[in-house]
SEGU-742589 format. One record per atom (N, C-alpha, C): residue in one letter; atom name; x, y, z. Coordinates in steps of 0.02 Angstrom, whole numbers, plus 50000, padded with zeros to 5 digits. Layout:
residues N
A	CA	X	Y	Z
...
***
This chain:
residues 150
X	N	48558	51367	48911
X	CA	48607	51316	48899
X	C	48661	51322	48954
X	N	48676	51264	48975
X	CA	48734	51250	49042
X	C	48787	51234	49021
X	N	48825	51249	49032
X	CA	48900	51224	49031
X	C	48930	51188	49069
X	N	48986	51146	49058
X	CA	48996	51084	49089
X	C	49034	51125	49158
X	N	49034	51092	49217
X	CA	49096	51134	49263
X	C	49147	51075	49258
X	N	49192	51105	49265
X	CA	49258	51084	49275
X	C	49290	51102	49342
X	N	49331	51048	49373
X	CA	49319	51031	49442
X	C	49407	50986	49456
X	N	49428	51044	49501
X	CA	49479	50980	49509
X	C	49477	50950	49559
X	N	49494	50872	49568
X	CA	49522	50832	49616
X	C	49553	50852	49666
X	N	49520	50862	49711
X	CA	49561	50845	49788
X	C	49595	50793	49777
X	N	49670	50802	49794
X	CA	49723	50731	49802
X	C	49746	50737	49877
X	N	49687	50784	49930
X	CA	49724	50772	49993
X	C	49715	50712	50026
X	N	49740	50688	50084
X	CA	49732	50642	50116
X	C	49663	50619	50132
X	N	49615	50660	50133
X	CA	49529	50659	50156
X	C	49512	50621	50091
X	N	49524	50618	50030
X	CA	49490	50606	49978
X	C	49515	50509	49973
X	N	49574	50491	50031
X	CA	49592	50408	50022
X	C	49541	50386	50064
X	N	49563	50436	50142
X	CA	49524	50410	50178
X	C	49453	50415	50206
X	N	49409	50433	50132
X	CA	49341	50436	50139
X	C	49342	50370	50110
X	N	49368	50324	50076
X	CA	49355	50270	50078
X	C	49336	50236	50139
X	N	49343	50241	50186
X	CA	49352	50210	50255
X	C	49269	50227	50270
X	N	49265	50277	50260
X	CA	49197	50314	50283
X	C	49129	50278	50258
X	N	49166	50270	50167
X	CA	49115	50227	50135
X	C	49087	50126	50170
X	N	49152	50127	50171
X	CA	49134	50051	50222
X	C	49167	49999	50172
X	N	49183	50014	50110
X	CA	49206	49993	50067
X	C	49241	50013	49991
X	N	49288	49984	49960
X	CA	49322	49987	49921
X	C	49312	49942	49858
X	N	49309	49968	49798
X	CA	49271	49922	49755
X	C	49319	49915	49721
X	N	49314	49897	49633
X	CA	49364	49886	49587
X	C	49362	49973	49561
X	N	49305	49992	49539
X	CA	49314	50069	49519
X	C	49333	50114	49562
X	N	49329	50111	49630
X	CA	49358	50151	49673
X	C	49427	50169	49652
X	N	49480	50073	49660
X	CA	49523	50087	49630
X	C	49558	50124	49573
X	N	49501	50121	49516
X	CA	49527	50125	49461
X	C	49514	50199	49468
X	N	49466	50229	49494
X	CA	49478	50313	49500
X	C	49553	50325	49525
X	N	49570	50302	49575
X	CA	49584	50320	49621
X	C	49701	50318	49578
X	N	49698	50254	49554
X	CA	49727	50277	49504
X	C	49735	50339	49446
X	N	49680	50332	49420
X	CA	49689	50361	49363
X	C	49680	50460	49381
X	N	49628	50469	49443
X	CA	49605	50531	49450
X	C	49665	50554	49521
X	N	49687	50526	49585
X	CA	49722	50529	49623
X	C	49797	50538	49620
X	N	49816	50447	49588
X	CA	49871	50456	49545
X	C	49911	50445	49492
X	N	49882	50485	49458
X	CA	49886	50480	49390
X	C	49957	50499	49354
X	N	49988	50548	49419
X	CA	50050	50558	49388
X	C	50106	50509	49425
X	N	50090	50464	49462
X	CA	50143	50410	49489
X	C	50169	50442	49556
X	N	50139	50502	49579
X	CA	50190	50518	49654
X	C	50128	50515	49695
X	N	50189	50503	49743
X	CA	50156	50449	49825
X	C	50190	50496	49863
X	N	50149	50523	49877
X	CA	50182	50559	49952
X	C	50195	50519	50015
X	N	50228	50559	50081
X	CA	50219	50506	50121
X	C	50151	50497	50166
X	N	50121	50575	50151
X	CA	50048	50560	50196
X	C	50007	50524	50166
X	N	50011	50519	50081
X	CA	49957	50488	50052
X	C	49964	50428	50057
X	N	50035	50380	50061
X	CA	50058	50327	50057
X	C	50021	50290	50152
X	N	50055	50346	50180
X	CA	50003	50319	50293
X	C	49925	50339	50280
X	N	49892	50365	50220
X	CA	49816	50362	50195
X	C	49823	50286	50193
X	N	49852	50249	50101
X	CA	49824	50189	50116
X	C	49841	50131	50156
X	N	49884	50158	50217
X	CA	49897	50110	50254
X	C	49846	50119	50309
X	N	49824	50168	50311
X	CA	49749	50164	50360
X	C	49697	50148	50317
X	N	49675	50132	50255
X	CA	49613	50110	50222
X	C	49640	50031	50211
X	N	49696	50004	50227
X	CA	49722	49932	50223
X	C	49700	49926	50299
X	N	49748	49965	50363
X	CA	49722	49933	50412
X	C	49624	49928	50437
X	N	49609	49976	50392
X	CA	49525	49946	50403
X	C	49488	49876	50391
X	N	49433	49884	50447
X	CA	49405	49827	50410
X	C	49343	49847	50363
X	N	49365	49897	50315
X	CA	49300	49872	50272
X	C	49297	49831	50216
X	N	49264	49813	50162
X	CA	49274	49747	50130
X	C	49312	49801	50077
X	N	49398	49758	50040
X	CA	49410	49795	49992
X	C	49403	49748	49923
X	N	49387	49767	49861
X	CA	49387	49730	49814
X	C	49470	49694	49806
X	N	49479	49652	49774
X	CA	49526	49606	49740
X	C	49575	49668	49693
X	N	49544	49692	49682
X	CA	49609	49767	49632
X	C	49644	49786	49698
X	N	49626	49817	49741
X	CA	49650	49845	49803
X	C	49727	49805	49825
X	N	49727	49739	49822
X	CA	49818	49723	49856
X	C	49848	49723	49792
X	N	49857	49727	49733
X	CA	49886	49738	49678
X	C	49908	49836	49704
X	N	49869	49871	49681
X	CA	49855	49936	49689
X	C	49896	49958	49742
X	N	49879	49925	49815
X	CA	49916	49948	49866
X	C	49991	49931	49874
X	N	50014	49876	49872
X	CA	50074	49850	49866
X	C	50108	49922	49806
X	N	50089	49904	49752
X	CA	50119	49951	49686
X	C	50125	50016	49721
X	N	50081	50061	49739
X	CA	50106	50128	49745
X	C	50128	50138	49849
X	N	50121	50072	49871
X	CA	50168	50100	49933
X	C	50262	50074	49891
X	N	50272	50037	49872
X	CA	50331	50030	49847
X	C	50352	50053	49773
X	N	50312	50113	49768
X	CA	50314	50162	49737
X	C	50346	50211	49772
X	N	50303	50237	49819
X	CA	50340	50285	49866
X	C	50394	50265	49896
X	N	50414	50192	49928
X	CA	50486	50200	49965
X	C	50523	50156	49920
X	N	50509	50130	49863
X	CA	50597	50073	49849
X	C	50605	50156	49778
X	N	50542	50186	49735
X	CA	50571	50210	49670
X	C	50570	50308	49686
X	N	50552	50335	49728
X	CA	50525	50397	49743
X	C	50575	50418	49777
X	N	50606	50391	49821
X	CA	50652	50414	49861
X	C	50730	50408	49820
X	N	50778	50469	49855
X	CA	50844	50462	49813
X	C	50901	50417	49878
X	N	50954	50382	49867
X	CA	50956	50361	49788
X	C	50878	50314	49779
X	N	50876	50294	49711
X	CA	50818	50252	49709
X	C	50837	50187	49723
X	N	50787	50167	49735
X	CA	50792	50048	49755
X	C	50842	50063	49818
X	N	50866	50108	49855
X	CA	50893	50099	49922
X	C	50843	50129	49962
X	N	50831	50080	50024
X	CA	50783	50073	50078
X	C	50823	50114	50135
X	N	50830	50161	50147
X	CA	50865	50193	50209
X	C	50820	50163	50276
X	N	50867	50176	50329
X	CA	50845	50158	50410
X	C	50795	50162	50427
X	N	50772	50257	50393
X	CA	50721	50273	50431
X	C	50650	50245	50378
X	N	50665	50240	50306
X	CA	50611	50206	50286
X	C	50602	50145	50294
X	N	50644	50100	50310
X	CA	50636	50044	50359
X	C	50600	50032	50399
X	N	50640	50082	50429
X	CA	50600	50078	50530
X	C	50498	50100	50512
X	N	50494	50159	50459
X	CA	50417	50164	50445
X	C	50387	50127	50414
X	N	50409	50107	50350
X	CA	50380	50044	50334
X	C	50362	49988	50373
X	N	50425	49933	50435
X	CA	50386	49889	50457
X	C	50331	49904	50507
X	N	50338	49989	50542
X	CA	50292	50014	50585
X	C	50221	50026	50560
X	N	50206	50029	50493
X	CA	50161	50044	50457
X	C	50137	49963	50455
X	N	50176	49925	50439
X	CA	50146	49859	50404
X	C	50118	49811	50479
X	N	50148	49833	50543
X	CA	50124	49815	50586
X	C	50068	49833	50640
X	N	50058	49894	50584
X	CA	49983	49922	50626
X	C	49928	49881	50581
X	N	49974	49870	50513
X	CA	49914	49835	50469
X	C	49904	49782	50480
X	N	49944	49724	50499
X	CA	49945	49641	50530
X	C	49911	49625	50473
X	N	49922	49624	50386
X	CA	49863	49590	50350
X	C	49923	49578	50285
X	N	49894	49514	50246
X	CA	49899	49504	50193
X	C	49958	49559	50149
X	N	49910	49590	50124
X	CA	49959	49653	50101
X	C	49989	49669	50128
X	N	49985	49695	50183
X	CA	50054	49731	50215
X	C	50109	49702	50207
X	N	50108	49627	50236
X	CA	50164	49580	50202
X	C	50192	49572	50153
X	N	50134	49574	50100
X	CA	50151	49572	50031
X	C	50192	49643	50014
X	N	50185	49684	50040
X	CA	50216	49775	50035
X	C	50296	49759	50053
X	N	50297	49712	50105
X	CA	50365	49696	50147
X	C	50414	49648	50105
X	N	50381	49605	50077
X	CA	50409	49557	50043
X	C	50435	49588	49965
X	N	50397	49622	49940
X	CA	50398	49650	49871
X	C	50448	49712	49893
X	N	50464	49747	49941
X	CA	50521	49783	49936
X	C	50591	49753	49932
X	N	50554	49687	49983
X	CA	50637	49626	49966
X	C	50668	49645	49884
X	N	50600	49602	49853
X	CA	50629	49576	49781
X	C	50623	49640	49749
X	N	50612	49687	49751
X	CA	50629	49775	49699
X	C	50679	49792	49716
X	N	50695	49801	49784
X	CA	50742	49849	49799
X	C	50820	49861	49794
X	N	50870	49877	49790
X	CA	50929	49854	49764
X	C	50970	49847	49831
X	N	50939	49880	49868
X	CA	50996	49882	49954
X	C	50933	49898	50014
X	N	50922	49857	50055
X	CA	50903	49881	50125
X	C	50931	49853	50173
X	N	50933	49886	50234
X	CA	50973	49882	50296
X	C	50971	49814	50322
X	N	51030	49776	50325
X	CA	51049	49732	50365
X	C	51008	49670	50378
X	N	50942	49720	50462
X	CA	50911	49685	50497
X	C	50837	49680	50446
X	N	50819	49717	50388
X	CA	50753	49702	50368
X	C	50731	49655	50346
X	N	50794	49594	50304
X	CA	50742	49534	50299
X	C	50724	49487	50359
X	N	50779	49495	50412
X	CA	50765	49466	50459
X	C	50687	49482	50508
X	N	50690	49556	50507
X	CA	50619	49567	50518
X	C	50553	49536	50480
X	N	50573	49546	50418
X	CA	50508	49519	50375
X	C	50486	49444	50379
X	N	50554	49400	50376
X	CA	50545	49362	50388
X	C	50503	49330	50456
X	N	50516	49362	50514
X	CA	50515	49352	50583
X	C	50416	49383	50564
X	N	50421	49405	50527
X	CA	50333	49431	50526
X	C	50292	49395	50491
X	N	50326	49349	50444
X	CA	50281	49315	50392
X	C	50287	49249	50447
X	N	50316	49232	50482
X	CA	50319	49176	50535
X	C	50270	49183	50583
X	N	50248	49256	50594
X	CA	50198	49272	50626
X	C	50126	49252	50644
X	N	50094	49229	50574
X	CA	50037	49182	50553
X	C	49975	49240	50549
X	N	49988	49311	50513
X	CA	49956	49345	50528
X	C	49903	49328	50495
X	N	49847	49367	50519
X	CA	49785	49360	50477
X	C	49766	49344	50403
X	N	49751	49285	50381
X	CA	49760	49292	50310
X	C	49793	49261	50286
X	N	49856	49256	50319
X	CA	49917	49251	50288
X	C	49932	49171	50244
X	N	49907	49124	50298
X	CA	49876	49043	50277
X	C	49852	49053	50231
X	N	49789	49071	50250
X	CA	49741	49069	50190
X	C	49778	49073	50112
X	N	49791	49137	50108
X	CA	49828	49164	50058
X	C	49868	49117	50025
X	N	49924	49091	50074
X	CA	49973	49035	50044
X	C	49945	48952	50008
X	N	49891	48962	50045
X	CA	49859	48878	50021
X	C	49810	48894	49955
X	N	49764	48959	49960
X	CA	49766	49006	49881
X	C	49820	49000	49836
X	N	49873	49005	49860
X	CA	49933	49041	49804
X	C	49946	48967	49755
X	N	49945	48901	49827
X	CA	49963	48846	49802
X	C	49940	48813	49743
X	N	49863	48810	49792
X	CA	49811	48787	49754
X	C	49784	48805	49668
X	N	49799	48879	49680
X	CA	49788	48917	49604
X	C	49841	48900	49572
***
């Protein structure tokens, strides 16, 4: 008779970005990846530049994935950081550097959704965001004539 093993989760950075490896991202990926990854709500900042490199990929991600991603990157910088809902300089300055390696959909959506959560960010950031959604990035159409249409 065998006994079950018990096994914990790697939550390092290798375990986001073997998604990448796989070629794709499904709905259960997600939902592991929640529930077994992060299950207790903290976003580090390496794990948070993980899914901004499995966003900037191109492999195909399921429809859970920009819900998912948006939520726990503005997890980590508008509710994780002290004070909370204030966007400091330097998470500024990484955030739009992050969202501009991503040029996609979400990333925007990451940019825009810190707008409306957050209680204070610096000055120049809506002007940036703005100046990026003017951009016409990839997707970004599409998305909006989706948003309409639905």
């Amino acid at each position: 008779m065998s006994k079950p093993m018990a096994f914990a989760v790697d939550r390092s950075r290798t375990i986001i970005s073997s998604l990448i490896h796989g070629g794709r991202v499904s709905g259960l990926d997600v939902a592991w990846l929640r529930r077994e990854v992060f299950s207790e709500g903290q976003v580090s900042r390496d794990a948070a530049e993980e899914l901004f490199a499995v966003e900037r990929s191109a492999i195909v991600k399921a429809p859970e994935w920009s819900e998912f991603f948006v939520e726990l990157i503005c997890e980590h910088v508008i509710w994780q950081s002290r004070p909370t809902g204030v966007i400091c300089e330097e998470q500024a300055e990484w955030l739009i550097r992050q969202a501009d390696e991503a040029m996609s959909v979400d990333a925007l959506a990451v940019l825009v959704n810190v707008l409306v959560e957050a209680h204070r960010v610096p000055q120049w950031f809506l002007a940036a965001v703005r100046a990026r959604a003017a951009r016409g990035w990839p997707g970004v159409d599409e998305a909006l004539r989706a948003a309409i249409a639905g």
